[in-house]
C-alpha positions as CSV (number, residue, x, y, z in Angstrom):
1,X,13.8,-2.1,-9.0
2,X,12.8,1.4,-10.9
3,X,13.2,4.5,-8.9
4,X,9.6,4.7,-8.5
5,X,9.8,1.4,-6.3
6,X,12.9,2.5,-4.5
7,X,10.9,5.8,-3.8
8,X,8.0,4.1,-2.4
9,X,9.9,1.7,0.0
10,X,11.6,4.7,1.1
11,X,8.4,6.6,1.7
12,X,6.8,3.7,3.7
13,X,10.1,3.1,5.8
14,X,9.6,7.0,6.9
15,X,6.3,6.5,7.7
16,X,6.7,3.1,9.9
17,X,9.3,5.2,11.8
18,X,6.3,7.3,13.3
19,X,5.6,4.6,15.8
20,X,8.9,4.6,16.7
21,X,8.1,7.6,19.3
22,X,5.8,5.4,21.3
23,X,8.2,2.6,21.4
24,X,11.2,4.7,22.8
25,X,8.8,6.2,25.4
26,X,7.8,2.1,25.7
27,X,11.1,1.6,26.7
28,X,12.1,3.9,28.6
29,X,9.5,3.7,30.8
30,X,10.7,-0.2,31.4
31,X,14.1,1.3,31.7
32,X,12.4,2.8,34.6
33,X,10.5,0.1,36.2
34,X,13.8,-2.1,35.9
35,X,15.3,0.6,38.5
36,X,12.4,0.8,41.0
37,X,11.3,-2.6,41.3
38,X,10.1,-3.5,44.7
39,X,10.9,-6.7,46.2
40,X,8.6,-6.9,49.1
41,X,7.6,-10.6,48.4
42,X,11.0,-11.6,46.9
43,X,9.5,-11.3,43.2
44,X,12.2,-9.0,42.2
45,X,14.3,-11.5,40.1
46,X,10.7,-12.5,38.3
47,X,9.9,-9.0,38.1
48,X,13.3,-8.3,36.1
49,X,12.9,-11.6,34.3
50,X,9.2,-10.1,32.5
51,X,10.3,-6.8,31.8
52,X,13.8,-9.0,29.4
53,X,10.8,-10.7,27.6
54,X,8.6,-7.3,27.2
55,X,11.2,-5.6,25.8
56,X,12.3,-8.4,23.9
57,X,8.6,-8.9,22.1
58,X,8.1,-5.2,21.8
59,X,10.6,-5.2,19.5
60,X,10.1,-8.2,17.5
61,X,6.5,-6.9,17.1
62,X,7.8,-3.8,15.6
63,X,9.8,-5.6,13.4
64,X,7.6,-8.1,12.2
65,X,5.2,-5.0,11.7
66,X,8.1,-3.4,9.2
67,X,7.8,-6.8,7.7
68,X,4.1,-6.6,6.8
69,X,4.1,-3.6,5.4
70,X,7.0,-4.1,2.9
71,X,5.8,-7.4,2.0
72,X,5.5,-8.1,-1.8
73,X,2.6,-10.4,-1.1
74,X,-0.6,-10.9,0.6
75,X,0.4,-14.2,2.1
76,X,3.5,-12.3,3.7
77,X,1.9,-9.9,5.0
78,X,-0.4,-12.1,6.6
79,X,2.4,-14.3,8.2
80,X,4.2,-11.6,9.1
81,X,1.2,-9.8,10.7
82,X,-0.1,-12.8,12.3
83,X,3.7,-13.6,14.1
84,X,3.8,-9.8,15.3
85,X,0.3,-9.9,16.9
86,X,1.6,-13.0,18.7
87,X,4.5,-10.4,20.2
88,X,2.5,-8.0,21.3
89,X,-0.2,-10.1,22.9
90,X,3.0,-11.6,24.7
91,X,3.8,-8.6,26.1
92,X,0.9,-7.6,27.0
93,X,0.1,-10.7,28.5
94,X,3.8,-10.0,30.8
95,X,2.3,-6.4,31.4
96,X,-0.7,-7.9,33.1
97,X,1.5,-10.1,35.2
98,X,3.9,-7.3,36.3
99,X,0.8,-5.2,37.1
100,X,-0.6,-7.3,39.8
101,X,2.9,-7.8,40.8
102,X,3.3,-4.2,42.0
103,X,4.3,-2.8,45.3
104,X,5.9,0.3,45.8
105,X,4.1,3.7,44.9
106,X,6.8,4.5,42.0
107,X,6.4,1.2,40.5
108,X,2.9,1.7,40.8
109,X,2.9,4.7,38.8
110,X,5.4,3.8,35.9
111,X,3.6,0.8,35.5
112,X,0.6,2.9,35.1
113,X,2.0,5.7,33.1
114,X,3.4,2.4,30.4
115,X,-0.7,0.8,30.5
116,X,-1.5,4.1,29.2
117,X,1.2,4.8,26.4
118,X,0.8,0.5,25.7
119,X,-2.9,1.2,24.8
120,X,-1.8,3.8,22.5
121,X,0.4,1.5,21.1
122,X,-2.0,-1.4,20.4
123,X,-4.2,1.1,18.4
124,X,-1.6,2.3,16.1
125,X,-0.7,-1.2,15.6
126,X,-3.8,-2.5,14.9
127,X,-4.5,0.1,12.4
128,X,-1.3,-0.4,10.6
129,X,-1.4,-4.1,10.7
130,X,-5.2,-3.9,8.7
131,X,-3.2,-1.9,6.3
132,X,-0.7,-3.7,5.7
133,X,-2.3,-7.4,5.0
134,X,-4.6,-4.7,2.3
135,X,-1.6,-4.5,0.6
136,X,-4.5,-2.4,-2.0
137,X,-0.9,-0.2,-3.1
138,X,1.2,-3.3,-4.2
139,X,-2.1,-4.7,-5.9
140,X,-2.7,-2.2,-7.8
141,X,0.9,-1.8,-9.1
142,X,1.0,-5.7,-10.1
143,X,-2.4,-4.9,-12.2
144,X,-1.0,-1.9,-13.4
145,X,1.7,-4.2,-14.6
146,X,-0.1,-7.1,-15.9
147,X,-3.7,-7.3,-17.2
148,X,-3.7,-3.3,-17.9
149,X,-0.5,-3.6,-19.9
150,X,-1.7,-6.2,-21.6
151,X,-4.6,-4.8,-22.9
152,X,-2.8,-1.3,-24.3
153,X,-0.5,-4.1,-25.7
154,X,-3.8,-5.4,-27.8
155,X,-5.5,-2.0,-28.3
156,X,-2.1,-0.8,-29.6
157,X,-1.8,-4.1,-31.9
158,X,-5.0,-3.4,-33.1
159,X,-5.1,0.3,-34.1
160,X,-1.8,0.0,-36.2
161,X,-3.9,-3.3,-37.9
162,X,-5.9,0.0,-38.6
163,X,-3.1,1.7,-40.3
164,X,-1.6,-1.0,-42.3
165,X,-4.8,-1.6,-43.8
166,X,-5.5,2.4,-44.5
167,X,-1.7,3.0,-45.1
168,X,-2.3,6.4,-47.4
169,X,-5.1,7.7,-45.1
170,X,-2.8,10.6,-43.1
171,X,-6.5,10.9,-41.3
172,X,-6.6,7.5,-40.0
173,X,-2.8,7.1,-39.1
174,X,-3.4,10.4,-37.1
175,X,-6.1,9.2,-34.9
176,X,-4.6,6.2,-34.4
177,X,-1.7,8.2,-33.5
178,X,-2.9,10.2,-30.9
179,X,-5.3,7.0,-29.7
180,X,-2.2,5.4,-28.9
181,X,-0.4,8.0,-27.0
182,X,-3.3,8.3,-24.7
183,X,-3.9,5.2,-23.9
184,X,-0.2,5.1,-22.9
185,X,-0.3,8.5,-21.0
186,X,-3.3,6.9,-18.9
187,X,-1.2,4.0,-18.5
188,X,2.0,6.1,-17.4
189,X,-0.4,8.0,-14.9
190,X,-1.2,4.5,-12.5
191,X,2.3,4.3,-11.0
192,X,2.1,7.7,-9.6
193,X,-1.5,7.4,-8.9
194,X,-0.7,4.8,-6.6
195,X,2.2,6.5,-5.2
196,X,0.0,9.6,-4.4
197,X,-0.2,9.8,-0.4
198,X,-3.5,12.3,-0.5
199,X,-6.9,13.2,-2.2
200,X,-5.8,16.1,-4.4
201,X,-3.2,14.7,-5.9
202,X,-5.2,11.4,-6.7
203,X,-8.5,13.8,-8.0
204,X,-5.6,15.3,-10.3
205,X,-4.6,12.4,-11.9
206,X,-8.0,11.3,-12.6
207,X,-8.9,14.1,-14.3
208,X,-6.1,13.6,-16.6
209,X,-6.6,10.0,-17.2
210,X,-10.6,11.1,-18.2
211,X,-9.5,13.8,-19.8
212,X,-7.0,11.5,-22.3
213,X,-10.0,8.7,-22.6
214,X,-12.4,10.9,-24.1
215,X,-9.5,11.5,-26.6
216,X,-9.1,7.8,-27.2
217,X,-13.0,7.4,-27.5
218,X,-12.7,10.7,-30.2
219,X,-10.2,9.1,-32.4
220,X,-12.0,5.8,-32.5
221,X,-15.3,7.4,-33.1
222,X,-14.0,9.6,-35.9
223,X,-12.3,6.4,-37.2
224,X,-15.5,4.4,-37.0
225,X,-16.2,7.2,-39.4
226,X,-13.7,7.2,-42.0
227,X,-12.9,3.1,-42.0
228,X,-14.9,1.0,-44.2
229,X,-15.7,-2.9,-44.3
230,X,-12.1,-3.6,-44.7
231,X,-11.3,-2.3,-41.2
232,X,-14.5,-3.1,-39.1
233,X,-12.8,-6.5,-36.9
234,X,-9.8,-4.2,-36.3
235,X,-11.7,-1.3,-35.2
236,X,-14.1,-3.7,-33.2
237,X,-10.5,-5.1,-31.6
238,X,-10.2,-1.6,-30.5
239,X,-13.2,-0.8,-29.3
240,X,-12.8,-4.3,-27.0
241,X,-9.3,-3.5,-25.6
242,X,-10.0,-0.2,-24.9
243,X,-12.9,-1.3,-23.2
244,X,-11.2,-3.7,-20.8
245,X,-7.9,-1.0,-20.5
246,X,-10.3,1.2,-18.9
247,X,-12.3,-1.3,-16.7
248,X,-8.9,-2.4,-15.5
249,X,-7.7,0.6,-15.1
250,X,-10.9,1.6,-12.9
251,X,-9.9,-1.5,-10.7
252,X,-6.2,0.2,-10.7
253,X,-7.8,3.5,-9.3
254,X,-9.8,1.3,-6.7
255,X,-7.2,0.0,-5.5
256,X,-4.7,2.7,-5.3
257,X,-7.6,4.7,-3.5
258,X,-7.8,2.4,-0.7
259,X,-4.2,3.7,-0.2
260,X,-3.3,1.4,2.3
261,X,0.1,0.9,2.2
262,X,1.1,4.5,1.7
263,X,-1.3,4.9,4.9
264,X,0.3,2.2,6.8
């Protein structure tokens, strides 16, 4: 794992402990109920029995969450989703229980007072549970690393063809030159394109990554210029890598707009 990866895990650890507030409140206020339970109809022991298993699935449903979010896959993330949904229906299912179970006017109100900060939870969690089965961040990354590599692998391969075959043409090897470097500065700019946690940064990027393909589409054009017969399949190589480099890389920039597990 790169330091970029590291970085990233780190970055979404940070950010799962934001719901961390509501849980703590979560629990304290059981804390609470545990030590004014009534017992007017005997329920007391049952009472106790609900809040073990709330408290119990609260957390497992926050760790399960964790789990989505810093899945590798899509198929984790949805297993992992899916099993901490289950947890928090279960405890909300125990919640309803304990609520008609109520008697005295404290229990009452912390019972209350945890419906409230519960629904508060639920929404957080939904929201960061649709992020994380998106998984539109690790996506990107594994396109980054795949399909887009591969074709400035081919558009590479094909402009130094262009070279070899114009070997005493310091115009050609130049273009192809700085061809080359661009395509692998546009390259180099997905990782922290997807790592980017806001607009500005993102619009920043792009602007580079347009800026360094209109240098790419320069040198080939001035090439297309210079090259004769001897270089047309070579330059039409480029021209067809380039082409798919950039439509993958607009997929890249799709994806790592969505943002969703930075956001999650």
């Amino acid at each position: 794992m790169d330091k970029t990866d590291s970085e990233t895990k780190a970055g979404k650890l940070m950010i799962l402990s934001g719901v961390g507030w509501t849980l703590v409140l979560l629990l304290a206020l059981l804390y609470g109920l545990q030590f004014n339970l009534g017992d007017a109809f005997g329920n007391r022991a049952k009472k106790s029995d609900i809040l073990s298993r709330m408290r119990i699935n609260m957390l497992k449903s926050v760790e399960l969450e964790k789990s989505a979010v810093m899945a590798v896959s899509d198929k984790e993330s949805e297993v992992f989703a899916q099993q901490s949904l289950k947890a928090a229906n279960d405890t909300e299912h125990d919640l309803h229980e304990l609520s008609s179970m109520s008697e005295a006017a404290e229990e009452r109100r912390l019972v209350r007072e945890f419906l409230d900060c519960w629904k508060n939870f639920r929404e957080i969690d939904k929201m960061l549970l649709d992020f994380a089965v998106q998984n539109t961040n690790l996506k990107a990354s594994d396109l980054s690393g795949t399909k887009c590599a591969e074709s400035v692998r081919r558009f590479e391969v094909s402009i130094i063809n262009l070279t070899e075959i114009y070997p005493e043409d310091i115009r050609i090897t130049k273009l192809a030159y700085q061809a080359i470097m661009a395509a692998l500065k546009i390259h180099n700019l997905q990782s922290p394109h997807i790592d980017a946690a806001d607009d500005v940064q993102m619009n920043d990027i792009e602007s580079l990554m347009i800026s360094e393909a209109d240098r790419i589409r320069t040198a080939l054009n001035e090439i297309a210029g210079i090259a004769d017969m001897r270089g047309q399949n070579s330059l039409d190589s480029a021209n067809a890598a380039f082409a798919e480099f950039m439509t993958i890389n607009t997929e890249v920039v799709k994806l790592s707009r969505q943002n969703s597990n930075i956001r999650s």
